[in-house]
N, CA, C and O atoms as CSV, one atom per row, in Angstrom:
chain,resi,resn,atom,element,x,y,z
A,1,UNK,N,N,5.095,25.739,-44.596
A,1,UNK,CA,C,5.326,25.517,-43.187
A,1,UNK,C,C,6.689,26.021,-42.754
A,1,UNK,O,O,7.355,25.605,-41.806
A,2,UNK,N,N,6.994,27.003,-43.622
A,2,UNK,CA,C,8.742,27.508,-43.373
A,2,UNK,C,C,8.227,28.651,-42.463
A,2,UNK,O,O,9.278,28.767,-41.833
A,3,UNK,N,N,7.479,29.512,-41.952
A,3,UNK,CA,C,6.793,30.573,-41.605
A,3,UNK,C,C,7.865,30.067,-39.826
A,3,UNK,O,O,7.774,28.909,-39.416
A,4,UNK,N,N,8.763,31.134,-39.033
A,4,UNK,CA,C,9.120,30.706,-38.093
A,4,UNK,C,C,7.800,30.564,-36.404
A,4,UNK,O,O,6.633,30.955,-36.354
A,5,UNK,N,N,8.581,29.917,-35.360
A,5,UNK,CA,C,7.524,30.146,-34.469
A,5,UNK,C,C,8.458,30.745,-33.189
A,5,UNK,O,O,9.679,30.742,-33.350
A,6,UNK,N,N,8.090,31.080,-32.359
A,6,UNK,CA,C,8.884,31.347,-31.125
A,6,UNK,C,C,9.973,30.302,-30.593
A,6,UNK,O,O,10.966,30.596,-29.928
A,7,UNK,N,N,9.694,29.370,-30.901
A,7,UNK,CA,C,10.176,28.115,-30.561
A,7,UNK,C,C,11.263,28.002,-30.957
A,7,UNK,O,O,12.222,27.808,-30.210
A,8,UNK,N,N,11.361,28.130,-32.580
A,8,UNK,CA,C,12.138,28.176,-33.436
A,8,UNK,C,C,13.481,28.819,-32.856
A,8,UNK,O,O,14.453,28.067,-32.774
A,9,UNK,N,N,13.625,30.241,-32.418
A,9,UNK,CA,C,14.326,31.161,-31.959
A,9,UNK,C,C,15.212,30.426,-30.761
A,9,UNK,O,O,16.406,30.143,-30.863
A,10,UNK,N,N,14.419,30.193,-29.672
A,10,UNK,CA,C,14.978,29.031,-28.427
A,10,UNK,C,C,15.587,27.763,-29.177
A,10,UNK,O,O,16.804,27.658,-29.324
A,11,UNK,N,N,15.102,27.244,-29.430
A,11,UNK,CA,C,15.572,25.988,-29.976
A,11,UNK,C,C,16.940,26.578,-30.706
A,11,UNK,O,O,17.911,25.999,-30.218
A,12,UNK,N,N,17.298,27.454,-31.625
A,12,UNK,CA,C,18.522,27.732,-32.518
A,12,UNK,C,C,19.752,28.315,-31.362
A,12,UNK,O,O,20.979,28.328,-31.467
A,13,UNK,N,N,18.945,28.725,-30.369
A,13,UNK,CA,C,20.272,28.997,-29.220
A,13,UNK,C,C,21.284,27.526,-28.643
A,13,UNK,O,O,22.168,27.613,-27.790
A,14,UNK,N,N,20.932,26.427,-29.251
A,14,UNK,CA,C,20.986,24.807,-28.587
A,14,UNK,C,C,21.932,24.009,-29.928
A,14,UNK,O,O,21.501,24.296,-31.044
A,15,UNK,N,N,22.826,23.312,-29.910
A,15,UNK,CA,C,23.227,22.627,-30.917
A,15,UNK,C,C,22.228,21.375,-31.159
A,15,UNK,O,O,21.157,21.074,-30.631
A,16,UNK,N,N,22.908,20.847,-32.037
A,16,UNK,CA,C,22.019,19.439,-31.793
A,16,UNK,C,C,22.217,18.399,-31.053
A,16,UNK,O,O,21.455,17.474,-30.772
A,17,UNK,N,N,23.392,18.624,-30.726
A,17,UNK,CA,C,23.768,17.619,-29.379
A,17,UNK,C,C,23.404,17.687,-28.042
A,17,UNK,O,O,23.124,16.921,-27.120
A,18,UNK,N,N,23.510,18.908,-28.268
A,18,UNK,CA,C,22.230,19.795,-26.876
A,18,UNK,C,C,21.155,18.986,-26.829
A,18,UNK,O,O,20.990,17.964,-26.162
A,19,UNK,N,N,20.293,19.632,-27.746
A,19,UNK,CA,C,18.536,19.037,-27.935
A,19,UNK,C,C,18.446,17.253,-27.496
A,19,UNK,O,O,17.543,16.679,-26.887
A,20,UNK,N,N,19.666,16.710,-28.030
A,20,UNK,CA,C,19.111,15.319,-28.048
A,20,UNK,C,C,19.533,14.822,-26.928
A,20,UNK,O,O,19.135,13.733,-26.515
A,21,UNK,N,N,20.697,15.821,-26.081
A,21,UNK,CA,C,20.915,15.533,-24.256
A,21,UNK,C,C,19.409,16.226,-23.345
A,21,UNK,O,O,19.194,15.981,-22.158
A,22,UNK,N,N,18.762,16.856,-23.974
A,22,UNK,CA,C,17.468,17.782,-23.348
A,22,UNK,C,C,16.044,16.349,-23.791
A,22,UNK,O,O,14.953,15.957,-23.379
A,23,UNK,N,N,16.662,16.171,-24.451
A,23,UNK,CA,C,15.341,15.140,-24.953
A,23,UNK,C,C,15.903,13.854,-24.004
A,23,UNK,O,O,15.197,13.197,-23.238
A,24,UNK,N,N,17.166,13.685,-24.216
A,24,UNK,CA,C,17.580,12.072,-23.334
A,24,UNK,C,C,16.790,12.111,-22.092
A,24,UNK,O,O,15.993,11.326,-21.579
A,25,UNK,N,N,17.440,13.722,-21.641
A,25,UNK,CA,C,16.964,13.768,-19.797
A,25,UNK,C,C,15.443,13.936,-19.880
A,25,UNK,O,O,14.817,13.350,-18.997
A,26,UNK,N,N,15.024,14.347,-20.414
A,26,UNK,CA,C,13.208,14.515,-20.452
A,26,UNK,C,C,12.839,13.327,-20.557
A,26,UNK,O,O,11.672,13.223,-20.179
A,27,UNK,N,N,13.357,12.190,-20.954
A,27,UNK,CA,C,12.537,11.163,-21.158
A,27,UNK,C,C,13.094,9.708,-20.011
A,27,UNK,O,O,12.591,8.594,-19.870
A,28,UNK,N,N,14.150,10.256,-19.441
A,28,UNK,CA,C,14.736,9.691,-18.579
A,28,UNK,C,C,14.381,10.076,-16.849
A,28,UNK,O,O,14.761,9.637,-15.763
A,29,UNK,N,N,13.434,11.150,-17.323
A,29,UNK,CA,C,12.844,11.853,-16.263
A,29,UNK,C,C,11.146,10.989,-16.114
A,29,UNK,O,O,10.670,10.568,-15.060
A,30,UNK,N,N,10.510,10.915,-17.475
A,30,UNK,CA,C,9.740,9.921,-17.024
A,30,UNK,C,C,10.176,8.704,-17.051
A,30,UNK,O,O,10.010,8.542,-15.842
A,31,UNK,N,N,10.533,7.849,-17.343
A,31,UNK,CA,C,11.015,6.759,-16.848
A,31,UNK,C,C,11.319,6.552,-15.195
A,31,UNK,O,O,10.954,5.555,-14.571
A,32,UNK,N,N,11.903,7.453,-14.732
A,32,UNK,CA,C,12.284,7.437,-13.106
A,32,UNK,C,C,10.581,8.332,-12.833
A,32,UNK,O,O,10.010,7.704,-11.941
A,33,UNK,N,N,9.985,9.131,-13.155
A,33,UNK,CA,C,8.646,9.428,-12.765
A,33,UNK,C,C,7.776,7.909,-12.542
A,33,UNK,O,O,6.817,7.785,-11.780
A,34,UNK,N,N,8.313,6.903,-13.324
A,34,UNK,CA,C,7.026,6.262,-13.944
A,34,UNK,C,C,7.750,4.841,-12.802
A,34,UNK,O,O,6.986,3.982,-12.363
A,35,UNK,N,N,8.867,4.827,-12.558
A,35,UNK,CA,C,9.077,3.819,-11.532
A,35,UNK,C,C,8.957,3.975,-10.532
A,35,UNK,O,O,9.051,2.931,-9.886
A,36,UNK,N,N,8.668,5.333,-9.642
A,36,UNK,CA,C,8.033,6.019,-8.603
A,36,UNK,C,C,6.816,5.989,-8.125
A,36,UNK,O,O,6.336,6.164,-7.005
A,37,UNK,N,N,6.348,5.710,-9.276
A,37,UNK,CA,C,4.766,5.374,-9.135
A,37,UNK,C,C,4.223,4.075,-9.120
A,37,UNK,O,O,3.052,3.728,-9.278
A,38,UNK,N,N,5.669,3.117,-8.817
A,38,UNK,CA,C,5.536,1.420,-8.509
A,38,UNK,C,C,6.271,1.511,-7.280
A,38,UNK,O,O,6.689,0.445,-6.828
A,39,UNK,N,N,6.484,2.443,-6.721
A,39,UNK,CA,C,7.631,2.049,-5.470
A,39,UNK,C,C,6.322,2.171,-4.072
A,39,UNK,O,O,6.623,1.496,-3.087
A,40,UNK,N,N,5.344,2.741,-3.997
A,40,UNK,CA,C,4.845,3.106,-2.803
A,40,UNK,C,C,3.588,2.024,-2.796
A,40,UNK,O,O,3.125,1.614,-3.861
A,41,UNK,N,N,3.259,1.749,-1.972
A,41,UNK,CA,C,2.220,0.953,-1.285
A,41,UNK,C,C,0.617,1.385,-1.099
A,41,UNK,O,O,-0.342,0.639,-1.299
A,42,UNK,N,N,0.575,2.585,-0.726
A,42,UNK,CA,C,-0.362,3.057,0.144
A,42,UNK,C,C,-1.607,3.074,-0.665
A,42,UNK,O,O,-2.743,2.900,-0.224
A,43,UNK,N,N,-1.171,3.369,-2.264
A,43,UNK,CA,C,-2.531,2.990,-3.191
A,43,UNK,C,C,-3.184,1.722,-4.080
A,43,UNK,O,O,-4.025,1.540,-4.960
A,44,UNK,N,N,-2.339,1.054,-3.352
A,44,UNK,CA,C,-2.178,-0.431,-4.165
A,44,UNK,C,C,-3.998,-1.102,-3.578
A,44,UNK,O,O,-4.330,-2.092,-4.230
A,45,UNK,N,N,-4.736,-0.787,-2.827
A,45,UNK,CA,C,-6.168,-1.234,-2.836
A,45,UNK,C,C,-6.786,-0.577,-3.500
A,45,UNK,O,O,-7.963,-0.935,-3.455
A,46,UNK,N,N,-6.575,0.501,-4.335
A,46,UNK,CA,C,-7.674,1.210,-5.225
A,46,UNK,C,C,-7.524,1.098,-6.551
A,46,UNK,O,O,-8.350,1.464,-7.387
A,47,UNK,N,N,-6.158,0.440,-6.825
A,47,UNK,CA,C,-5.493,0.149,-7.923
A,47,UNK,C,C,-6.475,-1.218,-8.805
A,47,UNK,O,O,-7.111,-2.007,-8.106
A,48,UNK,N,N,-6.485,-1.318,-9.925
A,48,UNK,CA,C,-7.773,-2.458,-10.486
A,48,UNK,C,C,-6.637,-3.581,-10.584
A,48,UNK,O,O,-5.410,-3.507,-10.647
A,49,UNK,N,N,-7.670,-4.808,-10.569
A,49,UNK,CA,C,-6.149,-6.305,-10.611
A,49,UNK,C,C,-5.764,-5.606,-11.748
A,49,UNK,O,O,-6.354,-4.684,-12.311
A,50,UNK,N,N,-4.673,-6.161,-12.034
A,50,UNK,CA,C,-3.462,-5.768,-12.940
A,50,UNK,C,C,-2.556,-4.753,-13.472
A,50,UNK,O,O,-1.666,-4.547,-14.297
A,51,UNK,N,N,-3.426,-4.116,-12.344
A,51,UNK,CA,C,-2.994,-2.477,-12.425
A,51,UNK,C,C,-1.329,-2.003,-12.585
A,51,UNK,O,O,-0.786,-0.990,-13.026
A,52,UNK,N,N,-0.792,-3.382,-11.940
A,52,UNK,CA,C,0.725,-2.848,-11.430
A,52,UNK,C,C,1.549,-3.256,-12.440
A,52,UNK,O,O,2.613,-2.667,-12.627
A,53,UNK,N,N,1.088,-4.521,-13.368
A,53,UNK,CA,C,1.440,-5.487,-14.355
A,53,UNK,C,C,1.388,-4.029,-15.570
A,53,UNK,O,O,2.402,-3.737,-16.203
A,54,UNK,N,N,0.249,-3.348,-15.715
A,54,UNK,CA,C,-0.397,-1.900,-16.786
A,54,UNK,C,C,1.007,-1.092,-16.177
A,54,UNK,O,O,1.777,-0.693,-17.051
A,55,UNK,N,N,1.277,-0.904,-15.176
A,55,UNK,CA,C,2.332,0.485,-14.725
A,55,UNK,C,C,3.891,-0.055,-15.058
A,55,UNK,O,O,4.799,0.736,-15.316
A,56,UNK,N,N,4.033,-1.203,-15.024
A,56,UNK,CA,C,5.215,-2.002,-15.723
A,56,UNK,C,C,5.375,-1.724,-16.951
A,56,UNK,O,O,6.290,-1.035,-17.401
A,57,UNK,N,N,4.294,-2.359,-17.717
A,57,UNK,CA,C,4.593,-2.744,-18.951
A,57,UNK,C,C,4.950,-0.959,-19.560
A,57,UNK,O,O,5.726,-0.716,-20.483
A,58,UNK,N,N,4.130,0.152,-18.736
A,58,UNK,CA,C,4.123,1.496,-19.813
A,58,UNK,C,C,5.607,1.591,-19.147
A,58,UNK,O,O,6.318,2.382,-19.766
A,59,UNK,N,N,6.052,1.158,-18.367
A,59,UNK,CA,C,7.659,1.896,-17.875
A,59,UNK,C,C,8.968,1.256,-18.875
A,59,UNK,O,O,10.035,1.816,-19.130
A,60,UNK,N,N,8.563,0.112,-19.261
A,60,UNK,CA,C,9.036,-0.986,-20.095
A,60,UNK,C,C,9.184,0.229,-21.672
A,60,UNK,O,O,10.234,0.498,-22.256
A,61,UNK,N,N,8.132,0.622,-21.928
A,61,UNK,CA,C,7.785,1.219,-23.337
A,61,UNK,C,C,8.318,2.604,-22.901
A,61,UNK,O,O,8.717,3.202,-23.900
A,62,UNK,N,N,8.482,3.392,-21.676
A,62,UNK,CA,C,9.417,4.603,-21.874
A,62,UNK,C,C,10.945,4.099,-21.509
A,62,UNK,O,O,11.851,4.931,-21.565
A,63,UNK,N,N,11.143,3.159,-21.252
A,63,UNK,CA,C,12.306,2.738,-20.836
A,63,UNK,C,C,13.217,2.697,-22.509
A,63,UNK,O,O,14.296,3.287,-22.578
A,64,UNK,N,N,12.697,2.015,-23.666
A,64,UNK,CA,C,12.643,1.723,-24.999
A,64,UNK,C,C,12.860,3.131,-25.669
A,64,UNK,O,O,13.541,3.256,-26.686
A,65,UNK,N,N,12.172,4.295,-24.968
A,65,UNK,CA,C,11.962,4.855,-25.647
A,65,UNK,C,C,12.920,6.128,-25.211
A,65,UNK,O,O,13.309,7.048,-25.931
A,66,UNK,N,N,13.131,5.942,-24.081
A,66,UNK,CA,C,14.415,6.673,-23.507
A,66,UNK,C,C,15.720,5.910,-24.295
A,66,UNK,O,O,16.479,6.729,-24.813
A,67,UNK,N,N,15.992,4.921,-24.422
A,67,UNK,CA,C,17.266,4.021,-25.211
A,67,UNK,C,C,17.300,4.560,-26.597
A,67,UNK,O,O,18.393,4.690,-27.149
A,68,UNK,N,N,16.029,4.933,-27.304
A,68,UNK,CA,C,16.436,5.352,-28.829
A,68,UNK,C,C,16.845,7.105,-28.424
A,68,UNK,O,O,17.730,7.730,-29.009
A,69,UNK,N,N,16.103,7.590,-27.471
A,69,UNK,CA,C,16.814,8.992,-27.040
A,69,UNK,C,C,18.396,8.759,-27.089
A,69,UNK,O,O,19.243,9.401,-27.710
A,70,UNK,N,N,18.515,7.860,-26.410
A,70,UNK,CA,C,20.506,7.606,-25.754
A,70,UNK,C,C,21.158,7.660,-26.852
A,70,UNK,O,O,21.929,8.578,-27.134
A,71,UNK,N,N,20.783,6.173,-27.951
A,71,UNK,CA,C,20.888,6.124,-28.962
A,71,UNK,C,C,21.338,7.267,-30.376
A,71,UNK,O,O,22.252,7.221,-31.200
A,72,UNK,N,N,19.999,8.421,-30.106
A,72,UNK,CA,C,20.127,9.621,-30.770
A,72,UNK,C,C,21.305,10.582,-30.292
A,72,UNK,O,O,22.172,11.180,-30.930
A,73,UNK,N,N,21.073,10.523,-29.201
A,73,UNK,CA,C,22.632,11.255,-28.419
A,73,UNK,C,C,24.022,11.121,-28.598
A,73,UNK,O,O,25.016,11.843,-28.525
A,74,UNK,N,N,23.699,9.720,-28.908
A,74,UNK,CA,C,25.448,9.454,-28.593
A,74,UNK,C,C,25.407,9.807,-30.222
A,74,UNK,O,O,26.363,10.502,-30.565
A,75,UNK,N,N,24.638,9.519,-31.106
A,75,UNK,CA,C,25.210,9.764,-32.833
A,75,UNK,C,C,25.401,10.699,-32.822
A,75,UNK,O,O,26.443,10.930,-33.436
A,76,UNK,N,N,24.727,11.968,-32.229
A,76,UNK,CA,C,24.837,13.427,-32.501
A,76,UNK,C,C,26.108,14.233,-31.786
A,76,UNK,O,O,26.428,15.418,-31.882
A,77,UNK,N,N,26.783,13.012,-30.942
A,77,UNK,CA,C,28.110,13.684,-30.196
A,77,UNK,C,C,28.683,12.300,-30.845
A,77,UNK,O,O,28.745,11.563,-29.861
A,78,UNK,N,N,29.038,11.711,-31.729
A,78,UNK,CA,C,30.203,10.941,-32.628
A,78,UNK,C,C,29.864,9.950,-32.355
A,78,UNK,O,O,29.695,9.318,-33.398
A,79,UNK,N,N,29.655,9.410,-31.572
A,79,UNK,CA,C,29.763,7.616,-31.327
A,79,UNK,C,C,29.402,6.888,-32.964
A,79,UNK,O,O,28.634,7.263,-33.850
A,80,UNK,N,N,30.318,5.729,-32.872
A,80,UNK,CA,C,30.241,5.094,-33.564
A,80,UNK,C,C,29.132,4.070,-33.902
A,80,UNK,O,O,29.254,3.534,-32.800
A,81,UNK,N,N,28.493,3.593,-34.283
A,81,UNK,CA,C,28.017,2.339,-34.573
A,81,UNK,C,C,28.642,1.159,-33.542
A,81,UNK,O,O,28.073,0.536,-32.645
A,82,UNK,N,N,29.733,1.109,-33.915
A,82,UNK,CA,C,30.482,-0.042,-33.035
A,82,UNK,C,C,30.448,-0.145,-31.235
A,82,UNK,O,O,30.216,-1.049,-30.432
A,83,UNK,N,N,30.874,1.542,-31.122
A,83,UNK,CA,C,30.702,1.644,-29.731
A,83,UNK,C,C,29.163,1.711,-29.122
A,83,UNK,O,O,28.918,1.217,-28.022
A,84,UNK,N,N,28.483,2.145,-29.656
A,84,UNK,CA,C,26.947,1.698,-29.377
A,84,UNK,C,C,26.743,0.470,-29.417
A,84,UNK,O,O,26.154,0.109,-28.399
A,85,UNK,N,N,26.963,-0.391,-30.150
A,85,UNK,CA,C,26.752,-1.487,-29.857
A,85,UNK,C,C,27.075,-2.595,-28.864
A,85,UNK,O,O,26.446,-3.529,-28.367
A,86,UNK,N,N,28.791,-1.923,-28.744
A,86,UNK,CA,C,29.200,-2.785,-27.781
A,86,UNK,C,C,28.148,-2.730,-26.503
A,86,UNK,O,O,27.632,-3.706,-25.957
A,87,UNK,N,N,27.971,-1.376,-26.179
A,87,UNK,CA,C,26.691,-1.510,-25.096
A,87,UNK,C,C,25.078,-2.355,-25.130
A,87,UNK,O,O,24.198,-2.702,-24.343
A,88,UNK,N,N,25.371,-2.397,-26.495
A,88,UNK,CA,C,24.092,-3.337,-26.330
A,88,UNK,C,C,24.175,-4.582,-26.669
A,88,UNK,O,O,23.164,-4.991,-27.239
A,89,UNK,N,N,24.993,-5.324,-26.532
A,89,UNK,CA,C,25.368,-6.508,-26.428
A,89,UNK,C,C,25.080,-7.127,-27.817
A,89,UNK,O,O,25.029,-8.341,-28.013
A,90,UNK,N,N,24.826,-5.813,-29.123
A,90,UNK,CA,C,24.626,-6.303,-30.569
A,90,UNK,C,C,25.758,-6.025,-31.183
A,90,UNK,O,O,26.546,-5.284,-30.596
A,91,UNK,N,N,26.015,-6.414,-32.157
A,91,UNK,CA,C,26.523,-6.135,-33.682
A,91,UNK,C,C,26.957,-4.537,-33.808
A,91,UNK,O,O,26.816,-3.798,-32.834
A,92,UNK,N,N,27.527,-4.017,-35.140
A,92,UNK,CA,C,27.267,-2.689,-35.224
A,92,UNK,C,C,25.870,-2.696,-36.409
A,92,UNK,O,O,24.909,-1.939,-36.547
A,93,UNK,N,N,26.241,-3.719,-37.007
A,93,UNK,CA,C,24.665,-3.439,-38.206
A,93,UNK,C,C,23.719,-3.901,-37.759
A,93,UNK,O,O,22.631,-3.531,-38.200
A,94,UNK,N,N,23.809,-5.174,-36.404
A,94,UNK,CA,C,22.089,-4.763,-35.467
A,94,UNK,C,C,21.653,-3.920,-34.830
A,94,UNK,O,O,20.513,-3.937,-34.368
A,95,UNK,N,N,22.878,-2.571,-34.604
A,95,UNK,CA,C,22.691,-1.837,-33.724
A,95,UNK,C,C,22.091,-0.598,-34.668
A,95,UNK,O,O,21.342,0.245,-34.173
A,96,UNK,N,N,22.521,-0.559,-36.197
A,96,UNK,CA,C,22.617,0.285,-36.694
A,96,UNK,C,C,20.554,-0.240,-37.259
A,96,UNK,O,O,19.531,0.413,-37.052
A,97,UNK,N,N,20.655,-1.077,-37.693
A,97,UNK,CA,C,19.272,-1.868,-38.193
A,97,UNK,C,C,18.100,-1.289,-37.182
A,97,UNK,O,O,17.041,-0.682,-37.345
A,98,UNK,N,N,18.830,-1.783,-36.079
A,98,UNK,CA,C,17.382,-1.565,-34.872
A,98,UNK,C,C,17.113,0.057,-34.909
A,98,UNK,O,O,16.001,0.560,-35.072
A,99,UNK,N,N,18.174,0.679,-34.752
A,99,UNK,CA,C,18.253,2.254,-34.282
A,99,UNK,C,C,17.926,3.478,-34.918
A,99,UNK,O,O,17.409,4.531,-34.545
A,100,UNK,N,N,18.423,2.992,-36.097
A,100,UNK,CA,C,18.190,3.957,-37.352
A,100,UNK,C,C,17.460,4.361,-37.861
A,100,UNK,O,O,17.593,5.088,-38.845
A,101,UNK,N,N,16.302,3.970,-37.280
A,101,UNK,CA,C,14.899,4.479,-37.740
A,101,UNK,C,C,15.069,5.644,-36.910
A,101,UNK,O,O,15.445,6.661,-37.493
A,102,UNK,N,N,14.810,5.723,-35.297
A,102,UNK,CA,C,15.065,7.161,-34.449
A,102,UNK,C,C,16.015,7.819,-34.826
A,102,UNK,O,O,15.904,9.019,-34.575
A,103,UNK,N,N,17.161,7.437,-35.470
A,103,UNK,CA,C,17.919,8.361,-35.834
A,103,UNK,C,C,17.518,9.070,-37.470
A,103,UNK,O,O,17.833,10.140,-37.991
A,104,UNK,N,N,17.052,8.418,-37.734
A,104,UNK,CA,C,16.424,8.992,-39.150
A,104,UNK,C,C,15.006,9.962,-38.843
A,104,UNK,O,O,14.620,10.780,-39.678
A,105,UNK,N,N,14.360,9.764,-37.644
A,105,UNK,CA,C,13.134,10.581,-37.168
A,105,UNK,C,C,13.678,11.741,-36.919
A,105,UNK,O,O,13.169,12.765,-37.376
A,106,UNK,N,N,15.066,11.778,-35.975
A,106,UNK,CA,C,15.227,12.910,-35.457
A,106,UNK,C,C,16.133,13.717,-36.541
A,106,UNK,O,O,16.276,14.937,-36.464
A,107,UNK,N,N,16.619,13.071,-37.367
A,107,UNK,CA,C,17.037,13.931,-38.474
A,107,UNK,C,C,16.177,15.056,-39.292
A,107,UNK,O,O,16.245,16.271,-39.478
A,108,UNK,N,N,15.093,13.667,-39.783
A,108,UNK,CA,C,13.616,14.366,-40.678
A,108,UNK,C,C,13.262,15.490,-40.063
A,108,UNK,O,O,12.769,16.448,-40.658
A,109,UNK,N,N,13.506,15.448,-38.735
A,109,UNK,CA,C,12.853,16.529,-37.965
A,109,UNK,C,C,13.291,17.850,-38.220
A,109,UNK,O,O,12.588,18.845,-38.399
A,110,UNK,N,N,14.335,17.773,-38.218
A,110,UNK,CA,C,15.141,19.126,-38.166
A,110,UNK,C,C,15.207,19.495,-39.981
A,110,UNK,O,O,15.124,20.653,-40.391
A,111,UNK,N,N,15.347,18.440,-40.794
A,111,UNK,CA,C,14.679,19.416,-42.310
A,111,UNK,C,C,13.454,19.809,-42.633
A,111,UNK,O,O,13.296,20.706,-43.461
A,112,UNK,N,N,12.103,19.008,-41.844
A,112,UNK,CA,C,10.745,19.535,-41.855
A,112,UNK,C,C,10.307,19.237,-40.621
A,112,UNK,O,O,9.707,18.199,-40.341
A,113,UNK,N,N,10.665,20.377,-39.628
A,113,UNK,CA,C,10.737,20.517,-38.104
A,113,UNK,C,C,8.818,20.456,-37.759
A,113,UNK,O,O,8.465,20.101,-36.635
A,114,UNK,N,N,7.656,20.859,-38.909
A,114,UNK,CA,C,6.308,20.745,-38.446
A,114,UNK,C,C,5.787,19.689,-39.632
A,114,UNK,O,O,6.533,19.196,-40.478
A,115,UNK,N,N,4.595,19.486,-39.536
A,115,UNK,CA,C,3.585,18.612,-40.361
A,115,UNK,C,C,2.258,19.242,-40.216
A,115,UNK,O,O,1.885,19.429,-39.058
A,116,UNK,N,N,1.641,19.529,-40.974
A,116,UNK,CA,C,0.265,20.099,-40.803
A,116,UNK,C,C,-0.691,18.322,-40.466
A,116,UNK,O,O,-0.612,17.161,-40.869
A,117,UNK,N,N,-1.563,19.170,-39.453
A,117,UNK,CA,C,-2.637,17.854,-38.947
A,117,UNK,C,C,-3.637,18.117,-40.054
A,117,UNK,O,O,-3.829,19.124,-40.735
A,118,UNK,N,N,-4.423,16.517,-40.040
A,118,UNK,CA,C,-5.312,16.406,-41.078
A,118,UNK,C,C,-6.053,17.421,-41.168
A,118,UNK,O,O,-6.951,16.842,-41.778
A,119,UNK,N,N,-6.416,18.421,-41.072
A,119,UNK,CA,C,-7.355,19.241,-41.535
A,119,UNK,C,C,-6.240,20.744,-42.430
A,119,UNK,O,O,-6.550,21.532,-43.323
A,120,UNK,N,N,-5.194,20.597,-41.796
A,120,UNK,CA,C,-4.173,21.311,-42.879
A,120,UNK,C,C,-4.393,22.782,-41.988
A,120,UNK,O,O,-3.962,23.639,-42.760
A,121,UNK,N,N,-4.730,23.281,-41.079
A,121,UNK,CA,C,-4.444,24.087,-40.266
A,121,UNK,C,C,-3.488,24.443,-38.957
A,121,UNK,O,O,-3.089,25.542,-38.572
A,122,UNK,N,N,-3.279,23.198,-38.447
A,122,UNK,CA,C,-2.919,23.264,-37.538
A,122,UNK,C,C,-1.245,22.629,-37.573
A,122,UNK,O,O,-1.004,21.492,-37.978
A,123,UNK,N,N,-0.343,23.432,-37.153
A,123,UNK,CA,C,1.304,22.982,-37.649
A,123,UNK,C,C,1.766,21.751,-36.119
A,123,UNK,O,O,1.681,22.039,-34.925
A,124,UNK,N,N,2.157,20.632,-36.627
A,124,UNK,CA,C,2.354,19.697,-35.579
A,124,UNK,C,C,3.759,19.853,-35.839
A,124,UNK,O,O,4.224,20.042,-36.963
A,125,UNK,N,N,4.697,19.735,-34.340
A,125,UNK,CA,C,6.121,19.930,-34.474
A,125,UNK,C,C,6.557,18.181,-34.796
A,125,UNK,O,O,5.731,17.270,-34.851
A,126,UNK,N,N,7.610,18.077,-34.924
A,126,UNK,CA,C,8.270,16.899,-35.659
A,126,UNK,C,C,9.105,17.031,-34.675
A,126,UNK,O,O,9.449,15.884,-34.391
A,127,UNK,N,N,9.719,17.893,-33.875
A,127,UNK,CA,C,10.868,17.000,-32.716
A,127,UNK,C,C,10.200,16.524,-31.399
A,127,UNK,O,O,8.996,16.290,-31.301
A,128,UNK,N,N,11.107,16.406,-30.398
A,128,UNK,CA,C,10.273,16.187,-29.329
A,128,UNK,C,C,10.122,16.876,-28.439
A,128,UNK,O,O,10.945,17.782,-28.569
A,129,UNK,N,N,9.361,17.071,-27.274
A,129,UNK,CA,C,8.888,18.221,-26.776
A,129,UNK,C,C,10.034,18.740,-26.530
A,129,UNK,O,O,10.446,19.545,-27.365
A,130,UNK,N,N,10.943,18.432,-25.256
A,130,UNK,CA,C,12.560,19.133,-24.959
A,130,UNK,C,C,12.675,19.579,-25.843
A,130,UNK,O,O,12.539,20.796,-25.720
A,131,UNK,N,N,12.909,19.230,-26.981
A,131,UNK,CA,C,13.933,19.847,-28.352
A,131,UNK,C,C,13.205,20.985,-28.675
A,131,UNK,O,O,13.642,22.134,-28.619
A,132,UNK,N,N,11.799,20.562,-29.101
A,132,UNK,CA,C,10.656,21.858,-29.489
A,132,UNK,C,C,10.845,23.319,-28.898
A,132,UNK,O,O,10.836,24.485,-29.292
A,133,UNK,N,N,11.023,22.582,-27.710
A,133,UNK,CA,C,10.570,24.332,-26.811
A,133,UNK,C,C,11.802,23.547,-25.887
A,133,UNK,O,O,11.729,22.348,-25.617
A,134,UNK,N,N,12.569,24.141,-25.592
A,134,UNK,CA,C,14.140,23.939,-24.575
A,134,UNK,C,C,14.065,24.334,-23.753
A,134,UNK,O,O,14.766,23.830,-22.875
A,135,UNK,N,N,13.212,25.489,-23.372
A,135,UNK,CA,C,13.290,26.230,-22.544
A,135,UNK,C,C,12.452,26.121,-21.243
A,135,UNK,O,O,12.574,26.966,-20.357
């Protein structure tokens, strides 16, 4: 799976501090997409009961998921453990405990940037879309 792709090429024009500010804003982009789509009225009768409680909870889960983006960012431009944490009102080793898994994803990524899907043909990328293709 070392074989390059187009992608590859774009992506190497970008540091890694780049990619993981391209990935922050991409995912900080849905998050504000996804609270936009709780702000207006006009479709709220076609909407099923609980519909709005369903559009919460997924904004809740990119909201989470934009924070391990932030998270990835600030490691890849120095931040400490400590100073991350202070923002999150944890520890540095709860901060480091909770986090370190995304920061260990987005590492893995970049030493085995694809994964072949179960059938072993098809190359799945390992970063995230921003990072994948930047462009």
């Amino acid at each position: 799976m070392s074989e390059p792709t187009p992608y590859d090429h774009d992506r190497a024009a970008y540091s890694r501090e780049g990619l993981a500010r391209l990935v922050l804003a991409d995912h900080a982009t849905e998050v504000a997409d996804g609270a936009a789509g709780l702000v207006g009225t006009r479709n709220d009768v076609d909407t099923g009961l609980a519909g709005r409680v369903s559009q919460a909870r997924q904004l809740i889960e990119l909201a989470e998921r934009t924070l391990n983006s932030a998270v990835v960012y600030e490691v890849e431009r120095g931040s400490s453990w400590a100073q991350i944490a202070a923002y999150l009102g944890l520890s540095a080793e709860e901060a480091r405990e909770r986090y370190s898994p995304a920061v260990h994803a987005w590492n893995s990524a970049f030493e085995e940037p694809y994964r072949l899907d179960e059938t072993g043909r098809k190359r799945i990328p390992q970063l995230p879309t921003a990072a994948y293709d930047p462009n």
